[in-house]
C-alpha positions as CSV (number, residue, x, y, z in Angstrom):
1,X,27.0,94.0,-24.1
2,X,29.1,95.9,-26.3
3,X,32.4,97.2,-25.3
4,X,31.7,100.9,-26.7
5,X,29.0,101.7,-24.0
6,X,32.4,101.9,-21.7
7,X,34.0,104.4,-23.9
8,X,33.9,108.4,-23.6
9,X,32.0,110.1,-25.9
10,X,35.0,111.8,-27.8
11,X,36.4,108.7,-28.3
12,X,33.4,107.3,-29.8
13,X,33.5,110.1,-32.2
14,X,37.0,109.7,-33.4
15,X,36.9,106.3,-34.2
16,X,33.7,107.3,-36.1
17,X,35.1,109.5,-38.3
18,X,38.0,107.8,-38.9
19,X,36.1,105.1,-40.6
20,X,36.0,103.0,-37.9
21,X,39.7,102.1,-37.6
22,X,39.8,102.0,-33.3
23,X,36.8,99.5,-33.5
24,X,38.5,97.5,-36.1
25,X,41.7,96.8,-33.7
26,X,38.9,96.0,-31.1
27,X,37.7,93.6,-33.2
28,X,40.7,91.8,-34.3
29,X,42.2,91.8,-30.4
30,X,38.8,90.7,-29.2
31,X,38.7,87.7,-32.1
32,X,42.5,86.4,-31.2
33,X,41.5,86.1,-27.8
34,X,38.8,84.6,-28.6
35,X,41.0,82.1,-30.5
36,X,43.6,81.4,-27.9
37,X,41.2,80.8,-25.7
38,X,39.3,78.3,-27.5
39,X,43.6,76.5,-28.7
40,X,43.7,76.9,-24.5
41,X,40.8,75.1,-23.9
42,X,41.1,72.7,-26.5
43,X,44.6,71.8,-25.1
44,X,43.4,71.5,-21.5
45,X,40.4,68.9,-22.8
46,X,43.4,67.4,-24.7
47,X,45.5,67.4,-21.2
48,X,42.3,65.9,-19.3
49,X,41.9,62.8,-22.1
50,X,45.7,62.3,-22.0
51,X,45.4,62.0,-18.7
52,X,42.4,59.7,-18.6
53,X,44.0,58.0,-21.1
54,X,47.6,57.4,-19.2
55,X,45.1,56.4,-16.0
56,X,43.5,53.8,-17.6
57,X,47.0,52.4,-19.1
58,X,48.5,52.8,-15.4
59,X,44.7,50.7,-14.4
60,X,45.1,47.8,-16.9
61,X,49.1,47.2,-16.5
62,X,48.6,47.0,-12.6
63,X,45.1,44.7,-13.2
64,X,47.6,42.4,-15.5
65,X,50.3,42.2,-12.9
66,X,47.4,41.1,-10.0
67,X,46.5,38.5,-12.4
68,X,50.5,37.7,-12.9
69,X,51.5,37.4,-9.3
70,X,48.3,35.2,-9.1
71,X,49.0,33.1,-11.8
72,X,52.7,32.8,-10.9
73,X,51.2,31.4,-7.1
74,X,49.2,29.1,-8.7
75,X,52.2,27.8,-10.0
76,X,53.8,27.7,-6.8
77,X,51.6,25.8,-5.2
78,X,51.2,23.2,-8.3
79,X,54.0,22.6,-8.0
80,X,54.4,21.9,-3.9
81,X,51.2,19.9,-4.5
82,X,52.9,17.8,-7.2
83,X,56.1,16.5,-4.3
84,X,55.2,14.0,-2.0
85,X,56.6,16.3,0.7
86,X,53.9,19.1,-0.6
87,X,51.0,16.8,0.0
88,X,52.3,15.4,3.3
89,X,52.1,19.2,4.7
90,X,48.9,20.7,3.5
91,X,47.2,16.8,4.8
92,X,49.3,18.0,7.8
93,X,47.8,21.6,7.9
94,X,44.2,20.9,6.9
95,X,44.5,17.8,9.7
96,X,45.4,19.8,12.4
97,X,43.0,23.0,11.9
98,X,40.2,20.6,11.4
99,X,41.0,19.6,15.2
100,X,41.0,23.0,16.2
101,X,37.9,24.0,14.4
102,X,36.4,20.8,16.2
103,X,37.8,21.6,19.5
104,X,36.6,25.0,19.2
105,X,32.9,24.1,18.2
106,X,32.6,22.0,21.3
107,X,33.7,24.6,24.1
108,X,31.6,27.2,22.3
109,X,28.7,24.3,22.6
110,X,29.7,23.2,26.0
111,X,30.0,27.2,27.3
112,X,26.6,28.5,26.1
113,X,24.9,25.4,27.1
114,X,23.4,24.8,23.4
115,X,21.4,21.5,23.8
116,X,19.4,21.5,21.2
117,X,16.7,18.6,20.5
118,X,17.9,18.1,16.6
119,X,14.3,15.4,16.7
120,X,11.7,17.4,18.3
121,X,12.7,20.6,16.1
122,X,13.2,18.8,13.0
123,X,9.1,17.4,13.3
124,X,8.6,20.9,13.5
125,X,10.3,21.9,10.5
126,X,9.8,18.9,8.3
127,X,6.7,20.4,6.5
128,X,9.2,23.2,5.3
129,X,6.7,25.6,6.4
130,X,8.2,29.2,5.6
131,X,5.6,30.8,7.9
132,X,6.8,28.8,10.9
133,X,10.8,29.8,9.8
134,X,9.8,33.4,9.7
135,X,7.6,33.8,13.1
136,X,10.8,31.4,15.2
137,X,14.0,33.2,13.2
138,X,15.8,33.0,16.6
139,X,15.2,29.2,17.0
140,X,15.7,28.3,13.3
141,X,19.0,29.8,13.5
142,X,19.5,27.5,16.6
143,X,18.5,25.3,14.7
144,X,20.7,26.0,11.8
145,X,23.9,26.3,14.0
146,X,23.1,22.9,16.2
147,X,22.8,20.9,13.1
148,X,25.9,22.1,11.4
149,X,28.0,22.2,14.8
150,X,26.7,18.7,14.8
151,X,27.4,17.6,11.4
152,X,30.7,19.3,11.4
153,X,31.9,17.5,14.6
154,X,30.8,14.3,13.1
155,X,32.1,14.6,9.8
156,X,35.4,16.6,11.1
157,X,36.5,13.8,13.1
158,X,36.4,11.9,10.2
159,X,37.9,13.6,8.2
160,X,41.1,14.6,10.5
161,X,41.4,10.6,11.5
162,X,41.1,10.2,7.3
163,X,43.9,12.7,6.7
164,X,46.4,11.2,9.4
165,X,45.8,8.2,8.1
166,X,46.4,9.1,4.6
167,X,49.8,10.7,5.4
168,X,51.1,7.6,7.1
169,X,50.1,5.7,3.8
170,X,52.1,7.6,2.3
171,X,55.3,7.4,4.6
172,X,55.0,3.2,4.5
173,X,56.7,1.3,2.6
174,X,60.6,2.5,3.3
175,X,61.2,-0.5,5.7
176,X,62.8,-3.0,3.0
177,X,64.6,-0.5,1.3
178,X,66.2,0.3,4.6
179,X,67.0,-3.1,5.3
180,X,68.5,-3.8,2.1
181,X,70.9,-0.9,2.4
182,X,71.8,-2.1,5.9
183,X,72.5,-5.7,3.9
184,X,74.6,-4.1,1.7
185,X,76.7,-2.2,3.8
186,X,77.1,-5.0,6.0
187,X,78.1,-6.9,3.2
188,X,80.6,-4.2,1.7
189,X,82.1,-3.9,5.2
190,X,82.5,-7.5,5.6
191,X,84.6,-7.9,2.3
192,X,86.5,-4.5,3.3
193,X,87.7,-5.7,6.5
194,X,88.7,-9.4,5.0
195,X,91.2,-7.9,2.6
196,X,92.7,-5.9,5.9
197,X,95.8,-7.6,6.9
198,X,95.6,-7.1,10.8
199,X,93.0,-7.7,13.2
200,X,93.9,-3.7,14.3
201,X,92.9,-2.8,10.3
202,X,90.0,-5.0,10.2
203,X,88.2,-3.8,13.6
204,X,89.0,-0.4,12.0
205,X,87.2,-0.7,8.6
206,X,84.3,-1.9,10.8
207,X,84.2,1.3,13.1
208,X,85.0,3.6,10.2
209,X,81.9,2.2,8.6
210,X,79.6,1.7,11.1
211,X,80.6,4.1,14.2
212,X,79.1,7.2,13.0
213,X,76.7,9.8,12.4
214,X,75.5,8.2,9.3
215,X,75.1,4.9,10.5
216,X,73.3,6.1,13.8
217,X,70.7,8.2,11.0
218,X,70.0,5.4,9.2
219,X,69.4,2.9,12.4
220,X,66.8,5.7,13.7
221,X,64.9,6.4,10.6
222,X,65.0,2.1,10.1
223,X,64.0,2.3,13.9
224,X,60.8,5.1,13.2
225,X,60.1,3.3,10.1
226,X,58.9,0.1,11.5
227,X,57.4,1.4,14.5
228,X,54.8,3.4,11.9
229,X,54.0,0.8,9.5
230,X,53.6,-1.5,12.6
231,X,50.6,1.2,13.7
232,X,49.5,1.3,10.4
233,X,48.8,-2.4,10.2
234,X,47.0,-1.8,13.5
235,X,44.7,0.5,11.6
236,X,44.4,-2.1,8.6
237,X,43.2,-4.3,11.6
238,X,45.8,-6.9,10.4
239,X,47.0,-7.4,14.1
240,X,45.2,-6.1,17.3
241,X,47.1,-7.1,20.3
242,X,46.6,-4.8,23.3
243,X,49.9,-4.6,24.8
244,X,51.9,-5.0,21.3
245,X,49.8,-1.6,20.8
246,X,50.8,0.1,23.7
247,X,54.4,-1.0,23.1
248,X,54.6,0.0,19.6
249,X,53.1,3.4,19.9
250,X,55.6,4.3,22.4
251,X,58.7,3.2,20.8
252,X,56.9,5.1,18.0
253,X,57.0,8.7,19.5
254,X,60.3,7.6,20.9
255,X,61.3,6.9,17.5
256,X,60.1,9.9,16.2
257,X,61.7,11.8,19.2
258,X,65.5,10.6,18.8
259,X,64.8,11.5,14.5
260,X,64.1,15.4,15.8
261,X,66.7,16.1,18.3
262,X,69.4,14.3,15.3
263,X,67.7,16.6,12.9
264,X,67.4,19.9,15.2
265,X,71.8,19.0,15.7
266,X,72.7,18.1,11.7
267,X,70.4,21.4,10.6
268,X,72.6,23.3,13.6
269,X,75.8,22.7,12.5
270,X,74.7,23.7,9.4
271,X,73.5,26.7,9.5
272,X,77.2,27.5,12.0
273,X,78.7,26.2,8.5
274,X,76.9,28.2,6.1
275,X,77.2,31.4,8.5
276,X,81.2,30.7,8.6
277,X,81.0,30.8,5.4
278,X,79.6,33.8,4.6
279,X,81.8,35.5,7.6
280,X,85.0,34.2,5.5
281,X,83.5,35.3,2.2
282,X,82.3,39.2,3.5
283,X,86.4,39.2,4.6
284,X,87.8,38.4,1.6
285,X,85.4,40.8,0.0
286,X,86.8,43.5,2.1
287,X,90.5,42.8,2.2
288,X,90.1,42.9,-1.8
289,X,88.1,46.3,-1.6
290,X,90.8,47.6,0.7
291,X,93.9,46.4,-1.5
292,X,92.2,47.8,-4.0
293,X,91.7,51.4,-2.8
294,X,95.6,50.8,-1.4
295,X,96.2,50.4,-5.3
296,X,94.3,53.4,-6.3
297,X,96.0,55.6,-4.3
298,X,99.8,54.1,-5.4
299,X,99.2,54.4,-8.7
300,X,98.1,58.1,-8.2
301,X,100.7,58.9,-6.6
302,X,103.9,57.0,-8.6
303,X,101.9,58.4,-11.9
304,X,103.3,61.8,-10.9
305,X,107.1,60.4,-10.2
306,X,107.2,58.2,-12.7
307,X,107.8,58.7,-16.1
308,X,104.9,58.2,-18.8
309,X,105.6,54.8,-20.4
310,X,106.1,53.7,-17.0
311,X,102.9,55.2,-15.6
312,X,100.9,53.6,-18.7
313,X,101.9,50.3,-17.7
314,X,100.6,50.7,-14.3
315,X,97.6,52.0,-15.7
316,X,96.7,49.1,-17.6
317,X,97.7,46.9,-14.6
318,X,95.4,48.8,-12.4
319,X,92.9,48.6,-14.4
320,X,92.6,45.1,-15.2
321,X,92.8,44.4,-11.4
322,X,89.8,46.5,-11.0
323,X,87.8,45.0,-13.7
324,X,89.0,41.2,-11.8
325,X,87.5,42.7,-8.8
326,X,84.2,44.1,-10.3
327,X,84.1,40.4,-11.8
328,X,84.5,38.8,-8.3
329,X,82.7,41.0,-6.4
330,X,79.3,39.9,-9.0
331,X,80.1,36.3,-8.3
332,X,80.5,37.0,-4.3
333,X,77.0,39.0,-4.5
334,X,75.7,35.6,-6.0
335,X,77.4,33.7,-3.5
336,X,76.1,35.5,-0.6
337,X,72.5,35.4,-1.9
338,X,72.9,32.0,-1.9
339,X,74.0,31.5,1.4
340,X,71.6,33.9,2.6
341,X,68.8,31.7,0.8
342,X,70.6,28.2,2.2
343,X,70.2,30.1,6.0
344,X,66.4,30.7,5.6
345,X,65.9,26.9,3.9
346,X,68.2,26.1,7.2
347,X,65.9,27.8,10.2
348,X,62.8,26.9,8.7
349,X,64.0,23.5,9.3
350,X,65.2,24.4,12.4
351,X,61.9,25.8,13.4
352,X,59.7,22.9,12.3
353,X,61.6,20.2,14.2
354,X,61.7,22.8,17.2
355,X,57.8,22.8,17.2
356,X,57.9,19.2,16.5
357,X,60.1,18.5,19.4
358,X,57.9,20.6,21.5
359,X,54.6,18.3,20.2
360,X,56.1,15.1,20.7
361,X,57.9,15.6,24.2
362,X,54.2,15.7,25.5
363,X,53.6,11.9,24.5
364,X,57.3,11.0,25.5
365,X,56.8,11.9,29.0
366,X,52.9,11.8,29.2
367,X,52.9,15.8,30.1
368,X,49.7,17.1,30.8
369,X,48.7,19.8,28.5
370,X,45.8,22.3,27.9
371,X,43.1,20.2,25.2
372,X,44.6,21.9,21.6
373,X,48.1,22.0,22.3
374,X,49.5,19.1,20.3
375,X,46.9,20.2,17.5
376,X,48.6,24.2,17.7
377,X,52.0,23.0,18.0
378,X,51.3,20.7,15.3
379,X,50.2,23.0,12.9
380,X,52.7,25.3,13.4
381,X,55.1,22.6,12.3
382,X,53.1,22.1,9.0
383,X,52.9,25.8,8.4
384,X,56.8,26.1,8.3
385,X,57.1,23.0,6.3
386,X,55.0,24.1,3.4
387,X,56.7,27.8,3.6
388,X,59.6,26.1,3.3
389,X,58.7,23.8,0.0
390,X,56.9,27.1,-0.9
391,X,60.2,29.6,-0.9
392,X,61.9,26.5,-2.9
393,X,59.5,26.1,-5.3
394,X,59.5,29.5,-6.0
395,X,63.3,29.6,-6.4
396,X,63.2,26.7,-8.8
397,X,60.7,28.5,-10.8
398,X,62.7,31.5,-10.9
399,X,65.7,29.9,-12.2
């Protein structure tokens, strides 16, 4: 509709007869509107692409760091899986919930009862008649869940005896290493003490030598390492003597036993060291920050006694300490992020052997224990050692 049909008659008129100049400046208002409208709207669609634009950006640079962080994991657990240690844990892990899924499978069977005839059902079934599957769909997925309950427990058991057999492959052969070093230092000890002049000197090269921490690590893991390749024999079937059995599997979890509690005390005192360490380290860092702020203030204040040459020097003096400290306060950030790495590295080793010491003090002293326990325990243990090879593979990576 035309804007004119709002205007007064008079006015009409005058803009008539003076050739039309009032509709004119209508016209020209009415087009530049119309033109910063259109630049407005144009610049919003621009806006909205820009927008879309910076969205899909944002979309595709957070798509690419997903795929990054799962690349870089991939990595991570290459390269566990590529350390002996790596593979010892995940056999461990996959082990240990293998029991658990088997233990699980057979309360669950033994609680609701399921006693399914695999035979009589299969004849049923063995024409793979669709028809039949479709008018029983409650028994066939009876049937479905008895046969793989069945199957797994079967082929779990297996598998898990497979696994722990496969890890204690891998921990064989040590014994005549071990042996020889115990030659050798026996040796070197001998020749030691003959050179000693006294029979005092020479019983004390032999203590220094052999009455220690060191020497008692060496007997146990000698000690542990017998006792398993002497069961792993037993599986080869190369020897089967009852009684040598019994024997050897208890002076095997004894073994084992004496190796955790050393560990649990050597991974003790260090984590005391490393957190003395970092105690003396945050106190050197502060005595420097407050010598430093000590300084500041001195040279503020002899800067306004002193005279300028004077107050230059100290300048410069002040300043060079400061830039010392910035220096040694980067290399005591780097120092307490490693001790702070060294401290987690130390209690996930303290928390593995605690759950280990836990598993194996139920086959030391025969303690009866809900069915799973050793299995939970267990896996626990594996859990914290492959987050431990984990963060350190990781940190490797890194550097």
């Amino acid at each position: 509709m035309n804007d004119d049909f709002y205007r007064p008659p008079h006015v009409l008129d005058a803009s008539i007869e003076s050739g039309g100049f009032e509709m004119s400046t209508v016209a020209d208002s009415l087009i530049v509107q119309g033109e910063a409208r259109s630049r407005g709207n144009s610049a919003g669609v621009g806006s909205v692409e820009a927008s879309l634009a910076g969205h899909k950006v944002s979309k595709k640079q957070s798509d690419a760091e997903k795929l990054l962080k799962v690349v870089r994991r991939i990595e991570i657990l290459n390269a566990v899986f590529d350390t002996m240690s790596g593979k010892d844990r995940i056999a461990k892990i996959s082990k240990y919930v293998i029991d658990l899924l088997r233990m699980f499978i057979q309360r669950s069977t033994h609680r609701n009862n399921i006693a399914v005839d695999l035979d009589s059902y299969a004849k049923v079934f063995s024409n793979s008649n669709i028809f039949t599957v479709l008018r029983n769909p409650k028994l066939s997925a009876q049937l479905l869940v008895a046969s793989s309950s069945k199957l797994f427990l079967e082929k779990g058991a297996l598998v898990s005896n497979q696994l722990g057999f496969y890890r204690q492959i891998m921990r064989c052969g040590g014994t005549p290493f071990r042996l020889h070093n115990w030659y050798h230092k026996f040796l070197t000890t001998f020749h030691t003490s003959r050179a000693s002049p006294t029979l005092h000197s020479k019983s004390m090269v032999w203590y220094k030598h052999w009455w220690n921490e060191d020497t008692l690590s060496e007997f146990i893991d000698l000690y542990y390492g017998i006792m398993d390749e002497l069961m792993l024999l037993h599986k080869l079937k190369l020897w089967s003597n009852k009684s040598m059995y019994d024997w050897v599997g208890r002076h095997e979890a004894l073994s084992w036993y004496y190796d955790i509690m050393l560990g649990l005390k050597k991974n003790w005192e260090k984590l005391q060291s490393i957190r003395q360490k970092e105690f003396e380290l945050k106190v050197q860092y502060q005595v420097r920050q407050r010598a430093l702020e000590l300084s500041s203030k001195l040279n503020a204040t002899s800067s306004l006694e002193n005279n300028k040459n004077a107050s230059l020097i100290k300048q410069t003096i002040f300043e060079s300490f400061k830039q010392d400290n910035i220096d040694l306060e980067q290399e005591m950030i780097q120092k307490v992020k490693k001790y702070q790495y060294d401290k987690r590295i130390v209690k996930f080793d303290l928390s593995r052997l605690f759950f280990d010491f836990l598993a194996d003090s139920t086959d030391v002293f025969s303690i009866k224990t809900p069915p799973g326990t050793y299995a939970i325990l267990s896996l626990c243990s594996g859990i914290l050692g492959f987050s431990k090879l984990w963060v350190q593979a990781e940190e490797t990576l890194r550097e």
